[in-house]
C-alpha positions in Angstrom: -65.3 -29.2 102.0 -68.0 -27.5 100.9 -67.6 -24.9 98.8 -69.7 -22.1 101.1 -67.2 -23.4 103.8 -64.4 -22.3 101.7 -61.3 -20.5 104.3 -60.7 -17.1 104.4 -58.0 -17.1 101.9 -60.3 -18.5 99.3 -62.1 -15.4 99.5 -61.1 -11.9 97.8 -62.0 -8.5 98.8 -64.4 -6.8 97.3 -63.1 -3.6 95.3 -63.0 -2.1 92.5 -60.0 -3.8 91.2 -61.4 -7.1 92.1 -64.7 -6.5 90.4 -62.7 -5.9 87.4 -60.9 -9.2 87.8 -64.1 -11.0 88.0 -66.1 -8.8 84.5 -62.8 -10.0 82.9 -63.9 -13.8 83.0 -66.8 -12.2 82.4 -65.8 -12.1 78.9 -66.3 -15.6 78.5 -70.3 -14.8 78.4 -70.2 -12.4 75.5 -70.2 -14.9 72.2 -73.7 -15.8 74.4 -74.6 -12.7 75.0 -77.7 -13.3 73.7 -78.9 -15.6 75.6 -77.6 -14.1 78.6 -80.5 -10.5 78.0 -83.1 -13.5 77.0 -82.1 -15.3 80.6 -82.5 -11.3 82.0 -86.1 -10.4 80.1 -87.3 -13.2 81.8 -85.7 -13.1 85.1 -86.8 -9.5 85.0 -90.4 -10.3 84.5 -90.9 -13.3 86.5 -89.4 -11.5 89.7 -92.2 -8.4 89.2 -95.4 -11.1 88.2 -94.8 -13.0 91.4 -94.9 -9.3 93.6 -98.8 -9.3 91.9 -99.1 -12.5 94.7 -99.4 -10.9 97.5 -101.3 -7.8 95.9 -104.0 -10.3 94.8 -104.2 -12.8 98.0 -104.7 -9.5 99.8 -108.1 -8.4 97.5 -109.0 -12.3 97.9 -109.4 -11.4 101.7 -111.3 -8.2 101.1 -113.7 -9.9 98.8 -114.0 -12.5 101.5 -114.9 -9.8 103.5 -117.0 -7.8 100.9 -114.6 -4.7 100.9 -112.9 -5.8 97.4 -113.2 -3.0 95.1 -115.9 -3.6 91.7 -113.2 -4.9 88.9 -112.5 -7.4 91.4 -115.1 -8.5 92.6 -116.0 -12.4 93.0 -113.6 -14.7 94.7 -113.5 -16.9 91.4 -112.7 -13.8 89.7 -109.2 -13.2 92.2 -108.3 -17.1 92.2 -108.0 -17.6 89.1 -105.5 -14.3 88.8 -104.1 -15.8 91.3 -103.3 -19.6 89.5 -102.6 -17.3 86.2 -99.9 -15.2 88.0 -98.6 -18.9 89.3 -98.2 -20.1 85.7 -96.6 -17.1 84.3 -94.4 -17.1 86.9 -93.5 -20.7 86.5 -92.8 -20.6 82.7 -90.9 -17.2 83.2 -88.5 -19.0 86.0 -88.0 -22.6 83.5 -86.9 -19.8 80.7 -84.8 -17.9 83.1 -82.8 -20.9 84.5 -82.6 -22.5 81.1 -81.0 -19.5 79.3 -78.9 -18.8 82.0 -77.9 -22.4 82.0 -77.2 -22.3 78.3 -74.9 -19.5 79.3 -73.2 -20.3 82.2 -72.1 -24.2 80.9 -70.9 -23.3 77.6 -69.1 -20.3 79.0 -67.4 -22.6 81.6 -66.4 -24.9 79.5 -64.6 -22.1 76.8 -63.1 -20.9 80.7 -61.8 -24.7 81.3 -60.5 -25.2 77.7 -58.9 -21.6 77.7 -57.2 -22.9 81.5 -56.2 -26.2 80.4 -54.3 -24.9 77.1 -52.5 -22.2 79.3 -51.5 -24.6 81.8 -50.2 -27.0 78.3 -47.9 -24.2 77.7 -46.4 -22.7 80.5 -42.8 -24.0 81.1 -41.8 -26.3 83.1 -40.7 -23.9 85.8 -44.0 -23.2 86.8 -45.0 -26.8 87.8 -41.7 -27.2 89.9 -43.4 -24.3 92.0 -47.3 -25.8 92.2 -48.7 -28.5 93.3 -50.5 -30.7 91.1 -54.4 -30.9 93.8 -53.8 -26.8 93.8 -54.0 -27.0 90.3 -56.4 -29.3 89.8 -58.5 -27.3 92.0 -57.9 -24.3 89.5 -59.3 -26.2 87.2 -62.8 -28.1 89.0 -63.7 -25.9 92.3 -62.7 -22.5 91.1 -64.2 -23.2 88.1 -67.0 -24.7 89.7 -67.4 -21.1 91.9 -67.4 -19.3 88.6 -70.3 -21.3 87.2 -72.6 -20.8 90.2 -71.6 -16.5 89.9 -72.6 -17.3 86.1 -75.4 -19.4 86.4 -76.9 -18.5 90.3 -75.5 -15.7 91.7 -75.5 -13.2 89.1 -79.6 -13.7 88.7 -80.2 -13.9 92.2 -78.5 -10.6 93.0 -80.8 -9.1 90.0 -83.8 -11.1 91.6 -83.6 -10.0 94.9 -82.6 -6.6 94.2 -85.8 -6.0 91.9 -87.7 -7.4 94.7 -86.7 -5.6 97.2 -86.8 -2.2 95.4 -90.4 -2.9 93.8 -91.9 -4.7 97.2 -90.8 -1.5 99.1 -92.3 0.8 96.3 -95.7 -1.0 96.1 -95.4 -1.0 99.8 -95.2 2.9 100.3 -97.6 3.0 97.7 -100.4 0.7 99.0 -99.3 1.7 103.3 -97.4 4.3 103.9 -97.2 4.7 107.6 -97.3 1.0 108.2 -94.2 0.7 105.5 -92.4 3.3 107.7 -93.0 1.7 111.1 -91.8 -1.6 109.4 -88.5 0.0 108.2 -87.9 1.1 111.3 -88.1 -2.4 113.5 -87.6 -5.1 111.0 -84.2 -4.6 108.9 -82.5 -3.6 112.3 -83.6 -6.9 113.3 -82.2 -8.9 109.9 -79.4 -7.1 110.1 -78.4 -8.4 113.9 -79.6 -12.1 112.5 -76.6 -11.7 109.8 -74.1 -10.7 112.0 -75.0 -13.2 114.7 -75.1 -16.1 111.6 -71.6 -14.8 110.8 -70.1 -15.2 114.1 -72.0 -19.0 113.8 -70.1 -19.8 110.9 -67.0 -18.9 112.2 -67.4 -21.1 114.7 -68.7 -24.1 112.8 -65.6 -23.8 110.8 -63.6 -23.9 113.8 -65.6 -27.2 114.5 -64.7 -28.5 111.2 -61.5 -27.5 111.3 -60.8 -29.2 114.8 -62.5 -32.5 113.2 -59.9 -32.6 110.2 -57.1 -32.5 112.8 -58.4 -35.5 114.2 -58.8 -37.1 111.1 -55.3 -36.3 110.1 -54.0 -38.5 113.3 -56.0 -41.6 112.1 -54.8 -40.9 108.4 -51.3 -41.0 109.5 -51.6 -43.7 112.0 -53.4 -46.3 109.4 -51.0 -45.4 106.6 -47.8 -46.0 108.9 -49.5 -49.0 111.3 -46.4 -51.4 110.9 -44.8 -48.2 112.3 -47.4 -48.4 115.0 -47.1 -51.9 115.8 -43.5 -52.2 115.6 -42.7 -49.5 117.7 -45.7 -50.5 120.2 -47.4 -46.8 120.2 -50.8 -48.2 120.3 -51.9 -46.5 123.1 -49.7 -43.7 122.6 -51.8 -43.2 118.9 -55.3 -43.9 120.7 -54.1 -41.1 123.5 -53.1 -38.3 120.6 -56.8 -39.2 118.9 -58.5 -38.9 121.8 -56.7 -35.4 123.1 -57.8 -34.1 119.4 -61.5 -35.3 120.1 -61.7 -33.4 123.0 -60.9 -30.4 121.4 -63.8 -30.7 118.8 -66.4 -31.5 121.4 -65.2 -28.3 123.3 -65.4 -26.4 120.3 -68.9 -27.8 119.0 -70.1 -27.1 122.3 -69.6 -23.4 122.2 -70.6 -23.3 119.3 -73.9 -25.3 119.7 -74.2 -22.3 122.7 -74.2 -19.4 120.0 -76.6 -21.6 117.9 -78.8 -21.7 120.7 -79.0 -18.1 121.4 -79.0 -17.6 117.6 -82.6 -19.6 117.9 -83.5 -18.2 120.9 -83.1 -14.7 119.0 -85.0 -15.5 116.0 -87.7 -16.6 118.4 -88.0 -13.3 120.4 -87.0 -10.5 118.1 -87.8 -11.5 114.9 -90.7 -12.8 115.7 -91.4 -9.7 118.1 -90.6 -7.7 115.4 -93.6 -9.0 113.1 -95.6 -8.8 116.3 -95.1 -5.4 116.3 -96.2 -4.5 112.9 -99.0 -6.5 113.1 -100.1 -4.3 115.9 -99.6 -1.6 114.4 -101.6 -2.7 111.5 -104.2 -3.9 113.4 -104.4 -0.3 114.8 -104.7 1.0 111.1 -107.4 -1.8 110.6 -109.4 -0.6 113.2 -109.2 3.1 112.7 -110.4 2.3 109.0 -107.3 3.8 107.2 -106.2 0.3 105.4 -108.3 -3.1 105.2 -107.6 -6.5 106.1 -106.8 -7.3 102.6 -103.7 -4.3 102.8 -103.0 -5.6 106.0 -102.4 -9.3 104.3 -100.7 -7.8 101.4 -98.4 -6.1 103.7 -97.0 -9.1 105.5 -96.5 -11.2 102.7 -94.9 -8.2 100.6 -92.7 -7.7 104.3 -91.4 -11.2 103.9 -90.7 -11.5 100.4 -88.7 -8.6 101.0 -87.3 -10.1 104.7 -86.1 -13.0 102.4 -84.4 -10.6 99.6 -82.1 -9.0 102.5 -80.9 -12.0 103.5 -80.1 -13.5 100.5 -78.6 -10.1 99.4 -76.2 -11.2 102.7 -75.6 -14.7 101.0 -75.1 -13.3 97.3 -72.4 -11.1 98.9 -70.4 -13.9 100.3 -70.3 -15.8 97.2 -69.4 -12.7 95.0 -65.9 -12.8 97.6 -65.4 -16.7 96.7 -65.9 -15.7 92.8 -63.7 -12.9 93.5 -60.7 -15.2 94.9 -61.3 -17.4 92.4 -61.4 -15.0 89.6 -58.4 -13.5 91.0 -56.6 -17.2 90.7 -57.8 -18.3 87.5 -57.1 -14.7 85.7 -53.3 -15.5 87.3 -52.7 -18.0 85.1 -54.3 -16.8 82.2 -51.9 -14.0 81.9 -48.8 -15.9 82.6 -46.0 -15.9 80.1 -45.8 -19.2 78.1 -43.1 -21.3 77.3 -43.6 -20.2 73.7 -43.7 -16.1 74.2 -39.8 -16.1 72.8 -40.4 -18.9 69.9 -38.6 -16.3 67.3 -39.4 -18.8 64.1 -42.8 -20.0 63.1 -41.6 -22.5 60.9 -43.7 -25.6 61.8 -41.9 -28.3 60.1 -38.5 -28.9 60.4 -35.9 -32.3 60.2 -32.9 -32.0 62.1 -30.0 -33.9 61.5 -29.2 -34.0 65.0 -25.6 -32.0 65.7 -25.6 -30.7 69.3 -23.2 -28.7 70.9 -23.0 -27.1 74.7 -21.3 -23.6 74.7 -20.2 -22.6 78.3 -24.2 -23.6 79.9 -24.3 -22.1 83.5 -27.7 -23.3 84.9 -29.9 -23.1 88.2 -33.4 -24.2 88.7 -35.7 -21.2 89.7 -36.9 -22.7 92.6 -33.3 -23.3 93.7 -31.6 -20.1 92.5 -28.8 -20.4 94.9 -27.1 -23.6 93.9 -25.5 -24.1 90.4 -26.3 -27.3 88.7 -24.9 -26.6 85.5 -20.8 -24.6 85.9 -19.6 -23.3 82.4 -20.5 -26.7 80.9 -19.1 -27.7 77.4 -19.4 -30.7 75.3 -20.3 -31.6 71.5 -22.0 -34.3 69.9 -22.0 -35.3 66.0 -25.0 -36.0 64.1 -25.6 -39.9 64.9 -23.4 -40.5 67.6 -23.9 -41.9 70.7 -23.2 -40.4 73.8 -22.9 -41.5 77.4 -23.4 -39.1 80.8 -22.0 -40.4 83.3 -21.9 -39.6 87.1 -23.1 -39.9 90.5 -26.4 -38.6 91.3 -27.0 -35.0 91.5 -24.3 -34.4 89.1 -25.9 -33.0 86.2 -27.3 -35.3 83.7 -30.7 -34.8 83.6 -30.1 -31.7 83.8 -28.6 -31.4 81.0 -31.2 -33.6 79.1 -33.8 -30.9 80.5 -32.2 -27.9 78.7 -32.3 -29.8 75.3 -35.6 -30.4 75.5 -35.7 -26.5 76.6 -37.8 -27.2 79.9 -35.5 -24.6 81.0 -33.1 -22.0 80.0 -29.6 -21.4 81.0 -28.4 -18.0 82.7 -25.5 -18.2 80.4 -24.2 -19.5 77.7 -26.0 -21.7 74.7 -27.2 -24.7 73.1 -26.4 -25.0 69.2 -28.3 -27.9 67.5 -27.7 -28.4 63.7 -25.1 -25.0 64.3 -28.3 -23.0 64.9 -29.1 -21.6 68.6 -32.2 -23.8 70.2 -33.9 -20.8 70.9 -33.9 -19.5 66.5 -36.6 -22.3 66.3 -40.0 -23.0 66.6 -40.3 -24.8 69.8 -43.3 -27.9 68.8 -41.1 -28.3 65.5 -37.9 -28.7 67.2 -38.9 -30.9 70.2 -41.3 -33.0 67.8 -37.1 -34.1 66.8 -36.9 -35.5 69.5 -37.9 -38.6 71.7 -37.2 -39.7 75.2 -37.1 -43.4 77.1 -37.3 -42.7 80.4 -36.4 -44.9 83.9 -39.6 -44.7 85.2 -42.1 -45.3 82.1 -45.1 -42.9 81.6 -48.2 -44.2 80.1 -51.2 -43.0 80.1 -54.8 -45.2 81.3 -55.7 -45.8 77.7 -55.4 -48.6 75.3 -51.8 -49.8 73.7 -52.7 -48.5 70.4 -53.2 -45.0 72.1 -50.3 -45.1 73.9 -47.8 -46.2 71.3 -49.7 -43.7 68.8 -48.8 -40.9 71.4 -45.5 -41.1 69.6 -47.3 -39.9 66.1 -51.3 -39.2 66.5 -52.0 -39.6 62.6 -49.8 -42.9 62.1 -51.8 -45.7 60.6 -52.7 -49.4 62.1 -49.6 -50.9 59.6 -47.1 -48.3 61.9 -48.4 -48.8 64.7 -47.6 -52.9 64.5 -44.3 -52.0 62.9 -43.4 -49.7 65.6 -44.4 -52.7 68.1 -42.7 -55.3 66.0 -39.2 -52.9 66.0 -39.9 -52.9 69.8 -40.2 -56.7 70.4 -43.1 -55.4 71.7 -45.6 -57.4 69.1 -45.3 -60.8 70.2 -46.6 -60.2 74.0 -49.3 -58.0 72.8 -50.4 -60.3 70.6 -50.8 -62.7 74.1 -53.6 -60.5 75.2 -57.2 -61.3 73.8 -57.8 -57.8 73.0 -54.2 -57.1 71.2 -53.8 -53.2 70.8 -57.2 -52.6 72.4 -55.9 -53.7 75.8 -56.0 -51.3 78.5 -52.8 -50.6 80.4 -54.7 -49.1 83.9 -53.5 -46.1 85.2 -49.8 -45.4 84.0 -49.4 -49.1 83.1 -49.8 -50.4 86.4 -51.4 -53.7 84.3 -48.0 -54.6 82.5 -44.9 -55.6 83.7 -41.7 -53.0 83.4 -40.3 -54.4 80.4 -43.2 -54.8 78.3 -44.1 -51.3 79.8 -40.3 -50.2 78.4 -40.3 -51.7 75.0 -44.2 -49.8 74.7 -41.8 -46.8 75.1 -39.9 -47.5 72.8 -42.5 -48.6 70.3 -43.9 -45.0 70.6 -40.2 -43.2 70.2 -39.7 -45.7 67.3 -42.9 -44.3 65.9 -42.2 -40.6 66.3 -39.0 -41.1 64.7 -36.9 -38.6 66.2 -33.8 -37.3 65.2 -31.9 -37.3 68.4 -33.1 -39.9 71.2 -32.6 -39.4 74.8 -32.6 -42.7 76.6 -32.4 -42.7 80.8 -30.9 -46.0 81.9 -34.3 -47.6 80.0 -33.2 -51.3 81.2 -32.7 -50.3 84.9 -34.4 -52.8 87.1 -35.8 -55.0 84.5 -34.4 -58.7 84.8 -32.5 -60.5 82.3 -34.9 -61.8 79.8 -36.9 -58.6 79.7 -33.7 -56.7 79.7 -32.1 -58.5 77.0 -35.3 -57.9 74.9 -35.6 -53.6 75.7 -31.3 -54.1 74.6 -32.5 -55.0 71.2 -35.2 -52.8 70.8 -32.8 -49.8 71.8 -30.3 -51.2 69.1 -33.0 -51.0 66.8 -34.1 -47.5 68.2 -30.1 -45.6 68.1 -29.5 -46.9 64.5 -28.7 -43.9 62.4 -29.5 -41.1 65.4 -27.9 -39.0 67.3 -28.5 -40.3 71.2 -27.9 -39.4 74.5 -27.7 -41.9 77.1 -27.7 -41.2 80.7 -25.8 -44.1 82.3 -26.1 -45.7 85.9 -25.6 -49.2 85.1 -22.1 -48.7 82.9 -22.3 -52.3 81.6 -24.7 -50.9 79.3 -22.8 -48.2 77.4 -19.6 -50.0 76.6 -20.3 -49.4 72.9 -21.4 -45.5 72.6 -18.8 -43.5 70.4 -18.0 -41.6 73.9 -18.6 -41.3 77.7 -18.9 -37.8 79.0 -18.0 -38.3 83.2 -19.6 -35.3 84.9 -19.1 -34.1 88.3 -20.5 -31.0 89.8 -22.2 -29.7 86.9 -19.0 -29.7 84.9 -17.1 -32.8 82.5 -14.3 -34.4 84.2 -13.6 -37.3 81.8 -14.3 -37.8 78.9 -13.3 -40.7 75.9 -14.2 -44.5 74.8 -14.9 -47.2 77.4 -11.6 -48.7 77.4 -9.8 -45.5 77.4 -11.6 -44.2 80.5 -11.1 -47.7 81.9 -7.1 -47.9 81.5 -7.3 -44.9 83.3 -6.8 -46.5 87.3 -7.0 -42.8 88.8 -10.5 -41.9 87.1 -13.7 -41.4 88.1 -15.2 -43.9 85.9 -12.8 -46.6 86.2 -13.7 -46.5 90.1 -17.6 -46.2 89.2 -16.9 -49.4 87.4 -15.1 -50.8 90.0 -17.6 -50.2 92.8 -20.2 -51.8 90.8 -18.3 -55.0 89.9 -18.0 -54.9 94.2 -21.6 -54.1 94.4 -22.5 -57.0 91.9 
């Protein structure tokens, strides 16, 4: 959509509370402030040389006509003021939009870097409450809307303002009476043109918005067209696009009536309008109280000044989109961030890994009404292993979550090392920590980046150590460009179990002090599984870990198995103690997978 198009709730009002929104980002131009009043001088100065155009065109007709007054004398003498007022006026505008160019891209850029590194910190809550294209348009087309206010708007508001104000004053000056009789007729006329353009809008966007419906039925129809098929709605789909094409040709047609009469009213009263001063000036012409000359500089001064109201109209309507998005940006910007409460600033620290759960009562704040986490207890030594075990929905990651402190709990506390989570400094206490997850993240770079992610400063010789821990060496070796290879976007080029031991490689690498690993050989198959087993081994030696468990083949070794159910432990012991139990909840997991199997 283009960005004039933009729907009514993109727009702010215009007051004085939004104004002060929009000089806030504003802000953002004052370390190039300087460039900013040299962008001004010359956007001041090249906006009052080119009103000396039609001053001079009209002496070039007088001295056509012998009635140009003796300092001007000589049509050679007039032209070449003319091409000189041209030049100036050309060098002044390069100046202008360079300056204001220099401005406007350097202060967007401080804008996006200042958006991007709030959006880095604020907690994890938030982004459970946006979506990810309403954030990314934070970030590109409101920032976009901002640039052209920096870089467009803002001079053209200046431009046509000093325009407008010095036309009309050179005007009264030069033609008094025929000023007056123009003030009268013409702006009543622009006026009506902007309100009747309005109204066009409207209804174009109606047009659009009709078309997008449409577009939504074949979108839907070509992503689900086994759906189609099987079901044999062909002609039922074919029906529903055509119904929805009929409604944009019935609103394009009334619209394409208002753009007719739209035209039909420039024609006749604008148009009309001009005909009317000229009249009037030709009356003045021949009574001998102006010349032809006046009478040229008029008109041309008239439409410079025509094409300043309107634009004013247009500068207006992007000062509400710069508004709205002002008001959307400056919303994040002054959001609380996830390390607001860090009480230590202590940057380094080395856990040993002791964790302990003291009566955790937890609910999500985009689900406030239902209790994940019920008065929730549990402790794990420094270099055990743990299991969670449970049915979905019971808990575990949960659990995970609030150790990494992507949330916290409405009661209770977390104790690592016998110290509350919240006493430290929140980068040095989750850089003690690594995570495997189910579903692999990578990101589109190279290997060597991705394992790296882990630890940004580690050295080639890590790296490959990392991968050779990982059994992850030997199949990148296989690829001609070794660590160089690219993965595509989040590792869609490797297989899940080289993507898994990649993981690992980087956890390996970042050395952690308690590991959190999420059923990491899930839907691998044997071979690659029995290579991401090893790699793990290699990984839980000597740290504390938390394993969440669907597959409970794989946790028959851990030190114990925590069973949870409804946001609270159930079970809890060694794999053959839990198992002896026949009444249990795990011994019946295990048994349902043995039937599933």
């Amino acid at each position: 959509m283009a960005r004039k198009d933009l729907p009514d709730r993109e727009k702010g009002k215009i007051n004085k509370n939004t104004l002060k929104h929009l000089a806030g980002i504003y802000r953002f131009m004052y370390p190039y402030r300087g460039h900013f009043f040299a962008g001004m001088f010359f956007l001041f100065f090249s906006s009052t040389v080119v009103l000396a155009f039609p001053f001079l065109t009209g002496k070039l007709v007088d001295a056509a006509t012998g009635n140009a007054p003796a300092m001007l004398q000589g049509i050679n003498t007039i032209s070449l003021a003319l091409m000189v007022v041209l030049i100036v006026q050309a060098v002044f505008s390069f100046l202008r939009v360079y300056f204001f160019s220099r401005v406007s891209e350097r202060s967007m850029a401080d804008i996006r870097q200042t958006l991007y590194k709030k959006l880095m910190h604020l907690p994890m809550g938030f982004f459970d409450s946006q979506r990810t294209g309403e954030l990314m348009s934070r970030i590109t087309a409101d920032i976009a809307l901002l640039q052209d206010t920096f870089s467009i708007t803002l001079a053209e508001f200046f431009r046509q303002f000093c325009i407008l104000i010095i036309g009309l004053g050179v005007l009264f000056w030069n033609t008094p009476k025929l000023t007056l009789f123009m003030l009268g007729v013409i702006p009543v006329l622009v006026i009506l043109g902007l309100l009747f353009g309005k109204r066009i809008r409207k209804m174009s966007k109606q047009t659009q918005d009709e078309l997008a419906k449409a577009n939504v039925v074949v979108e839907e129809t070509l992503q689900s067209i086994s759906m189609v098929k099987a079901y044999t709605n062909e002609a039922y789909e074919v029906n529903r696009y055509h119904t929805s094409l009929q409604k944009v040709i019935a609103t394009a047609l009334h619209a394409a009536r208002y753009r007719g009469a739209f035209v039909s009213f420039i024609i006749l009263a604008l148009f009309g309008g001009i005909v009317a001063v000229l009249w009037y000036g030709a009356g003045l012409v021949a009574s001998g109280e102006i010349t032809i000359g006046d009478l040229t500089s008029f008109v041309i001064y008239t439409m410079f000044i025509g094409g300043s109201i309107g634009g004013l109209g247009d500068i207006y309507g992007q000062l509400q989109r710069a508004v709205g998005a002002s008001e959307r940006v400056r919303e994040i910007l002054e959001m609380e961030d996830e390390f607001a409460h860090t009480k230590s600033t202590t940057t380094v620290l080395r856990l040993k890994g002791d964790i302990a759960y003291q009566n955790i009562v937890f609910r999500y704040p985009t689900r406030e009404d239902v209790t994940v986490l019920n008065d929730l207890s549990f402790h794990v030594k420094a270099s055990e292993k743990v299991a969670l075990v449970g049915h979905s929905g019971a808990g575990k990651s949960t659990i995970v979550q609030l150790l990494l402190r992507f949330y916290e709990p409405q009661s209770g506390q977390i104790m690592v090392d016998n110290q509350p989570v919240a006493n430290y400094n929140l980068t040095a206490y989750r850089s003690n920590i690594a995570i495997v997850p189910q579903e692999v993240i990578l990101f589109g770079g190279t290997i060597r980046e991705n394992i790296a992610y882990g630890k940004p400063t580690a050295s080639e010789a890590e790296i490959i150590e990392a991968a050779r821990k990982a059994n992850a060496w030997n199949f990148i070796q296989s690829f001609p460009e070794g660590l160089n290879t690219i993965v595509g976007e989040r590792g869609v080029k490797l297989s899940g179990g080289q993507r898994q031991r990649i993981a690992i490689a980087r956890a390996i690498l970042k050395d952690p002090a308690i590991l959190v690993l999420d059923e990491a050989t899930s839907s691998l198959d044997a071979e690659s599984e029995h290579l991401v087993q090893e790699a793990l081994e290699t990984l839980m030696k000597d740290r504390t870990t938390l394993i969440i468990a669907h597959r409970l083949a794989t946790i028959k070794k851990v030190d114990r198995i925590y069973v949870i159910d409804k946001g609270q432990i159930i079970e809890q012991g060694t794999h053959e103690e839990l198992l002896n139990d026949d009444t249990g909840t795990y011994s019946n997991l295990i048994r349902l997978q043995m039937l599933e199997a």
